[in-house]
C-alpha positions in Angstrom: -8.0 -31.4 8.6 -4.6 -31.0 7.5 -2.9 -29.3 10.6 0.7 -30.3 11.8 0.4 -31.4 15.6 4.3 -30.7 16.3 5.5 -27.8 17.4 6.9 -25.2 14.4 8.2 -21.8 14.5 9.5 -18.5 12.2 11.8 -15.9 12.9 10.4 -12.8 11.4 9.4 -9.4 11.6 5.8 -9.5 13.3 3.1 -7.2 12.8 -0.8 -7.8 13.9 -3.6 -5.6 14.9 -5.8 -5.7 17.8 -8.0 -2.5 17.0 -8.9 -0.2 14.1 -6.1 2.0 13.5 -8.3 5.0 12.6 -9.9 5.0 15.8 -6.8 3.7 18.3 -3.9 4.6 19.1 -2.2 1.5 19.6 -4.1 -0.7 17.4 -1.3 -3.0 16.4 1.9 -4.4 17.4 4.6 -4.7 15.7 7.7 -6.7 16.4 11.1 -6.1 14.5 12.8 -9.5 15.0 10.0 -11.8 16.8 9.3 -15.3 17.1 5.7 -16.9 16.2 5.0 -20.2 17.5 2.7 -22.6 15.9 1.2 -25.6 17.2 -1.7 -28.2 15.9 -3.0 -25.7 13.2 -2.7 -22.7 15.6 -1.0 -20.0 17.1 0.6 -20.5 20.1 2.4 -17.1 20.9 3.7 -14.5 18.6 6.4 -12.1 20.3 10.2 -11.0 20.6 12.9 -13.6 19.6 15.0 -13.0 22.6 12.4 -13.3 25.1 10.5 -16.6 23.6 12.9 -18.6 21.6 14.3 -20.3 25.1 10.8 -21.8 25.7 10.7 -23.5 22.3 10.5 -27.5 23.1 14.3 -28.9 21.9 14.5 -29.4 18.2 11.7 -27.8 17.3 12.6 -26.2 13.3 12.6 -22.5 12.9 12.3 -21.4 9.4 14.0 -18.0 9.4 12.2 -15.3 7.5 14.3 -12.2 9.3 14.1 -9.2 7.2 10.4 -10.3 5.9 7.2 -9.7 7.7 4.6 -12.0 8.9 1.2 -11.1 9.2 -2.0 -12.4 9.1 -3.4 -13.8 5.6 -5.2 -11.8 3.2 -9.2 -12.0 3.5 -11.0 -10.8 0.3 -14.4 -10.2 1.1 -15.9 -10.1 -1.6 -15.0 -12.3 -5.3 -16.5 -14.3 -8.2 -14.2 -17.7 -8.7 -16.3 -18.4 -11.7 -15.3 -15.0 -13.1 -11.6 -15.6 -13.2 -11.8 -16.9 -16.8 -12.9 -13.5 -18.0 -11.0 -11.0 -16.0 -10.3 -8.1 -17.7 -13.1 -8.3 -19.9 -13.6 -4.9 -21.9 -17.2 -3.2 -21.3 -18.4 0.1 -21.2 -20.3 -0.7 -17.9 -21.9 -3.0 -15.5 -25.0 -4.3 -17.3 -23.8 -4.6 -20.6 -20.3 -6.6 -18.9 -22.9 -8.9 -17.5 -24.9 -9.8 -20.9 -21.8 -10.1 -23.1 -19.0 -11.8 -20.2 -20.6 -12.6 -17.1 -23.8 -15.1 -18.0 -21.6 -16.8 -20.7 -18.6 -17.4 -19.1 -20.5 -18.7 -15.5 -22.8 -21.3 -18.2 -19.9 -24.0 -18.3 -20.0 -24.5 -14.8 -22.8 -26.7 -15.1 -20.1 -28.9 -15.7 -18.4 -30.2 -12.6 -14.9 -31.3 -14.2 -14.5 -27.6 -15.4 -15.9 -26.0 -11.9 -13.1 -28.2 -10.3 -10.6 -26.7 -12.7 -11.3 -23.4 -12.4 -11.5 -23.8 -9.0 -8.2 -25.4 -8.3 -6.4 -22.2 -10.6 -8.7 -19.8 -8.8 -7.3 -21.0 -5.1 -3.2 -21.2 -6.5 -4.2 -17.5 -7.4 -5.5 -17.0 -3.9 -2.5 -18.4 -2.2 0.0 -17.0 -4.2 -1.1 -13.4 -3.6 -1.4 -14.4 0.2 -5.7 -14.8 0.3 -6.1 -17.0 2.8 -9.6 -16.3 3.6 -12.1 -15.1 0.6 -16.3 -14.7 0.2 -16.7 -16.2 -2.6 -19.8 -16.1 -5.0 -19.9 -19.6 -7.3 -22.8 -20.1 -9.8 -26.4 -20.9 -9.8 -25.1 -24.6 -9.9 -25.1 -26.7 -6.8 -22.5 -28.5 -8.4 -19.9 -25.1 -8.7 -20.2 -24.8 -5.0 -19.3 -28.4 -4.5 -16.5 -27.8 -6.6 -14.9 -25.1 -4.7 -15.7 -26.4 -1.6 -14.1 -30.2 -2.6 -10.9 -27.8 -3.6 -10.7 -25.6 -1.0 -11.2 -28.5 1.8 -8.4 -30.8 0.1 -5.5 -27.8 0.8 -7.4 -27.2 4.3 -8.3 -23.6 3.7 -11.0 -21.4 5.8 -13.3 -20.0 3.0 -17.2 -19.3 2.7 -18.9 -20.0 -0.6 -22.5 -19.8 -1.8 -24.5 -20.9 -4.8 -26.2 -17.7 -6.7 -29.8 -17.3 -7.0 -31.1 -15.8 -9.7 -34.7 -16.2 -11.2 -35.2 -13.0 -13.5 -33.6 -10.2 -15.7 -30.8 -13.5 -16.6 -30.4 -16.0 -19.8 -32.8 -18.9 -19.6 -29.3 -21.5 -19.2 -28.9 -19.5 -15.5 -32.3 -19.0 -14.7 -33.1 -20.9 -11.2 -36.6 -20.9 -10.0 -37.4 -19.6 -6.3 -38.4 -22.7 -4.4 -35.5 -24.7 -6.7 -32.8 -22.2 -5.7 -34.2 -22.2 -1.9 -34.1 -26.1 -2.0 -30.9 -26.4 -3.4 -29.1 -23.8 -1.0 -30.7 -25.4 1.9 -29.0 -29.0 1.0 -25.6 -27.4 0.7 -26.0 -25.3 4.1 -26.5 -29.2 5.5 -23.6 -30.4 3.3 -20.9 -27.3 4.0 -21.6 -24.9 6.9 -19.0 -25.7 9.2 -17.9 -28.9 7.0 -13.8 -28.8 8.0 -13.2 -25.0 7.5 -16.3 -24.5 5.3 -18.6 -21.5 5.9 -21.9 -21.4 3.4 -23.1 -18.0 2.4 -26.8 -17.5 1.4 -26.2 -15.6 -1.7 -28.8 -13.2 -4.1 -27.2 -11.9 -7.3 -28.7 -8.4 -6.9 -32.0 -7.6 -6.0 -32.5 -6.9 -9.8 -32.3 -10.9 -10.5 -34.6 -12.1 -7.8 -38.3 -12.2 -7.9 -40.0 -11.1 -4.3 -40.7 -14.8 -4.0 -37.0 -15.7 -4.2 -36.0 -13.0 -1.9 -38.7 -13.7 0.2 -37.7 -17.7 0.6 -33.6 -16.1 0.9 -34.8 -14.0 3.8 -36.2 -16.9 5.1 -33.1 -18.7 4.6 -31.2 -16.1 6.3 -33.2 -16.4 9.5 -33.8 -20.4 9.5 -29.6 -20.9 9.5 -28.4 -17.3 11.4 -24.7 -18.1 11.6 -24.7 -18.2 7.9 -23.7 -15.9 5.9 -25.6 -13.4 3.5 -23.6 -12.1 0.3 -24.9 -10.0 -2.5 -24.4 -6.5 -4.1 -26.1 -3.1 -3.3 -25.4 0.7 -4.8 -22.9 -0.4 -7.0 -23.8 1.7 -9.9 -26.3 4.5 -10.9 -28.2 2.9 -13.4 -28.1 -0.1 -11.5 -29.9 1.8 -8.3 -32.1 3.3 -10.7 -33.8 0.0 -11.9 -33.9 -1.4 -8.5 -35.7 1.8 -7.7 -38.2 0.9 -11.2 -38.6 -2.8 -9.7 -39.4 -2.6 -5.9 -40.8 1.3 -5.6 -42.3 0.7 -2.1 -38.5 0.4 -0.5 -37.1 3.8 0.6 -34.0 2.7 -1.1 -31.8 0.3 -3.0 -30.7 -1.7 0.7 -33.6 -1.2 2.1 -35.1 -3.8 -0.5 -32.9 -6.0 1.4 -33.9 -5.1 4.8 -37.4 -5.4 4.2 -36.5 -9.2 3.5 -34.4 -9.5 6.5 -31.5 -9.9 5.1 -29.4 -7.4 7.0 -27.9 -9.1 9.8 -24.6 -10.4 11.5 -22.5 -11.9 8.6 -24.6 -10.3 5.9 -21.8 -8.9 3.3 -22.9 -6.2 1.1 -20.2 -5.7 -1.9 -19.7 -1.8 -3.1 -22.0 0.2 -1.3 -21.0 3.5 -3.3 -24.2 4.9 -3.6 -25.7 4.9 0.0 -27.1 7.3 1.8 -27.0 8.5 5.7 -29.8 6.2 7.1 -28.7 3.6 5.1 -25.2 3.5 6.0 -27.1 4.1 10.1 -28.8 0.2 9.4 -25.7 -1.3 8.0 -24.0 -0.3 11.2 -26.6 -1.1 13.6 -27.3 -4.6 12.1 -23.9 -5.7 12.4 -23.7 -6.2 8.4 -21.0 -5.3 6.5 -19.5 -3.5 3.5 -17.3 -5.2 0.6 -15.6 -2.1 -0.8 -14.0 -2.9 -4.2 -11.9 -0.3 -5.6 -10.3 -1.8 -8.8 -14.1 -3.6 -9.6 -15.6 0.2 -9.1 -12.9 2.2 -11.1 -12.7 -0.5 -13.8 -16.8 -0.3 -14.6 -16.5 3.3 -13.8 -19.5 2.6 -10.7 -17.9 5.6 -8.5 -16.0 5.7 -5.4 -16.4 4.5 -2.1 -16.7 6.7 0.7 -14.7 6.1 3.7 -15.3 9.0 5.2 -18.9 8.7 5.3 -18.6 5.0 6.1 -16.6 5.6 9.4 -19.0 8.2 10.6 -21.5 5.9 10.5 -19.3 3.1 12.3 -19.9 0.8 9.6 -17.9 -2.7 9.5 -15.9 -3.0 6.4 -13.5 -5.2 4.1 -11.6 -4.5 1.3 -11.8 -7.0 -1.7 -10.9 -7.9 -5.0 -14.4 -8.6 -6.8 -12.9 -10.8 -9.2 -13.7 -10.0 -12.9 -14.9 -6.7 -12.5 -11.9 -6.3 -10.7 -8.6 -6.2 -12.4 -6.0 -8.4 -9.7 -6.4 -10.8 -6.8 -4.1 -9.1 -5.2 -4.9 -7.5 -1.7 -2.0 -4.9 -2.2 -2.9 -3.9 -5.8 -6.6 -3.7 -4.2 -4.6 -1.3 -1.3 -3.1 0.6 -4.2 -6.6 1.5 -5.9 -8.2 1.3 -2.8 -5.6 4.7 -1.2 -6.5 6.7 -4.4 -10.1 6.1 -4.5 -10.0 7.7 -0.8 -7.9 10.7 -2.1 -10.3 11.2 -4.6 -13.3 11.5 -2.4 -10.8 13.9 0.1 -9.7 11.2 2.8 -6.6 9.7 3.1 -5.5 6.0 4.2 -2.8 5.0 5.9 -0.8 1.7 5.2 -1.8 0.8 8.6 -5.2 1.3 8.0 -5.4 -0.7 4.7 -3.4 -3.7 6.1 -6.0 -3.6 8.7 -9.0 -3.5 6.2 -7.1 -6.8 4.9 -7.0 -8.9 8.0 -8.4 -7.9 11.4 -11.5 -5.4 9.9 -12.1 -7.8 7.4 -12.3 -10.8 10.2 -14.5 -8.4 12.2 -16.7 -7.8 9.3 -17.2 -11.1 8.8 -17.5 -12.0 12.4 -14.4 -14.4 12.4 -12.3 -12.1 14.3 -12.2 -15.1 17.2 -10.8 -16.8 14.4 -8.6 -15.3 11.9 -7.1 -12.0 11.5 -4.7 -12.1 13.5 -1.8 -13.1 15.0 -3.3 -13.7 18.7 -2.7 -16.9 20.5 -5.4 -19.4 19.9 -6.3 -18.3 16.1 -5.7 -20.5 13.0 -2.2 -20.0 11.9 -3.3 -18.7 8.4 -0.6 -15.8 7.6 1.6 -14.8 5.1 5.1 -13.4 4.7 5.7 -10.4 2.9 9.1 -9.6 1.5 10.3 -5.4 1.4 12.9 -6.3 -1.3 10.1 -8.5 -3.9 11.3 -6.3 -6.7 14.4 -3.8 -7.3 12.3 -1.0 -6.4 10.3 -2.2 -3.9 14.1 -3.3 -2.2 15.3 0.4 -3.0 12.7 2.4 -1.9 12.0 0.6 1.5 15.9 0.8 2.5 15.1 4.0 2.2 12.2 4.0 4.8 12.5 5.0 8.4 9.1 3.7 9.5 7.0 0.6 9.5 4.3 3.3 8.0 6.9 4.0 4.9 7.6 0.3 4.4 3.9 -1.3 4.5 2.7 2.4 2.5 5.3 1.2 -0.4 4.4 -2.4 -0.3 1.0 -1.3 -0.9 1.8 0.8 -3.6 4.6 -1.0 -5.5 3.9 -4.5 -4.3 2.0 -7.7 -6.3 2.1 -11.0 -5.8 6.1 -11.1 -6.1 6.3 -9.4 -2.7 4.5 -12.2 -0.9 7.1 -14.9 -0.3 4.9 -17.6 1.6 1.5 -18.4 2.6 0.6 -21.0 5.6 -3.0 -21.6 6.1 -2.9 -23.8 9.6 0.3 -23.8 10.1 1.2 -25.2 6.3 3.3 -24.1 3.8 0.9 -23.4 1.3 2.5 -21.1 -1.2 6.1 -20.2 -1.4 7.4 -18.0 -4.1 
């Protein structure tokens, strides 16, 4: 582990949430010139400067951040490390990205050296857009989750990884076998889960790339180890629902194919959900799974929008995310941006609030870690981030200009990138610093 075990503190603006701000009416805090207090990797209190700095011990350092805001770090529930190579990749949709980016691009990670590579620039990125947290798909290679893993371990990061499995409807050079790709999973659940800050995540493609055997042995996977986690995609495009409908006509729908293999669940992470439907949207609620809603990945292929209207009707858990190479930046904020039009589109509007809440405390509930991370509340890991108001010329212009927190977050959201984050600390560590 690579926390600090003295005492350390920063003079900020604070801002954390303890409730959905869509559904409460004081679901965050927000503290203009406050004081958080780390100690040992985690957070000891977080409140006003003149009330706690006289109970700092003597000596102790207080980097001063005043005129930034610290809040928790960024969790992206939903991305591709493998993918980052061919990010904006131009396709004219989903399946023929796949066959002509995709498959090629995730074949070199059968070699370690350049999974290790790819995985050390993919977590810079991370940190330097303030990601502390992500979900992360790797390859059908063992040895691309050991990669990210070895990487994401050495800078003492909290992420969750998963080896794909895939055994139809792929290129030959990806093409696991069912009992292979349940063996091989099962070793690194014993090697990672809850290795240091390692979570492992059982992970299907898409129900299109799995044989009923292989989804079969994943449910059972799913049940064996249940504080796993379960990632794959569902509803992300039409045609897409359409040839799941073609392969597995007994389910009632697209996620019910999963739920008939008993993946939905606690910690089950379902990326895009666009094209769900009531009862659907009913069982991701009631089994405590979750939805990864990827707004630059769905306008960039064109999939459709995301329905957050629908989705809170339901009481459905969700995260935003990044969805990394369909989508276009791992930035959380740029994912805000794309994320506040989509809901415009569909007639529902997002506050700032509400998006910075999608990218810390509703993601950490989503993903059950909301004990955890998320936050800003004593006893968490002291993963946050420090955004800066005045990143840019226009970001500083527009925000002297605001007279709310709402106006300020609203235009860092809109306007900011990974020049407005000025620091990231994952346990209490300078990570990133711009």
């Amino acid at each position: 582990m690579h926390n600090t075990s003295t005492v350390q503190a920063w003079r900020a603006g604070l801002l954390t949430f303890h409730a959905d701000p869509a559904f409460s009416e004081n679901a965050h805090s927000w503290i203009e010139d406050g004081l958080l207090i780390v100690a040992d990797g985690k957070v000891q209190a977080a409140g006003d400067w003149s009330t706690l700095h006289a109970s700092l011990p003597p000596g102790t350092p207080v980097t001063d951040w005043r005129g930034k805001i610290i809040t928790a770090g960024f969790i992206d529930a939903h991305v591709h490390y493998p993918q980052t190579d061919m990010i904006a990749s131009p396709a004219p949709g989903l399946l023929p990205w796949l066959e002509q980016y995709t498959f090629p691009t995730e074949r070199a990670f059968a070699d370690p050296a350049h999974a290790a590579q790819v995985a050390e620039f993919f977590l810079d990125e991370l940190l330097r857009v303030g990601t502390t947290t992500a979900l992360v798909y790797c390859t059908v290679h063992p040895q691309s989750v050991d990669a990210f893993f070895t990487a994401s371990e050495a800078r003492g990061l909290r992420m969750i990884a998963g080896k794909v499995l895939m055994d139809r409807h792929c290129p030959d050079f990806l093409c696991d076998t069912a009992e292979q790709g349940a063996r091989d999973t099962e070793e690194l659940i014993r090697r990672w889960h809850k290795h240091e800050r390692s979570l492992y995540a059982i992970t299907p493609r898409f129900a299109p790339t799995s044989t009923e055997e292989q989804m079969h042995l994943a449910g059972e996977l799913a049940r064996r180890y249940q504080d796993t986690y379960l990632q794959t995609h569902v509803s992300e495009n039409e045609d897409e629902c359409k040839w799941v409908k073609a392969l597995y006509p007994q389910a009632r729908s697209y996620l019910d194919v999963y739920d008939r293999y008993g993946m939905l669940r606690p910690r089950a992470v379902f990326g895009h959900c666009i094209w769900l439907d009531d009862e659907d949207r009913a069982r991701i609620a009631a089994t405590q799974s979750a939805a990864a809603v990827c707004p630059t990945s769905n306008l960039f292929l064109g999939s459709g929008l995301f329905d957050f209207e629908e989705a809170d009707r339901a009481g459905m858990r969700m995260a935003l995310a990044t969805d990394v190479g369909a989508g276009t930046s791992f930035s959380m904020l740029q994912t805000m941006n794309e994320a506040y039009k989509v809901a415009r589109l569909k007639g529902s509007y997002l506050p700032a609030l509400r998006m910075f809440y999608l990218a810390t405390l509703g993601a950490a509930r989503s993903l059950h870690l909301d004990d955890r991370i998320g936050s800003l509340a004593a006893g968490n890991e002291a993963d946050f981030v420090v955004l800066d108001p005045r990143a840019t010329p226009l970001l500083a212009r527009r925000t002297e200009r605001a007279d709310s927190l709402e106006e300020v977050l609203f235009a860092l959201a809109l306007l900011g990138d990974d020049r407005a984050i000025a620091a990231t600390y994952s346990g209490g560590r300078q990570v990133h610093v711009r």
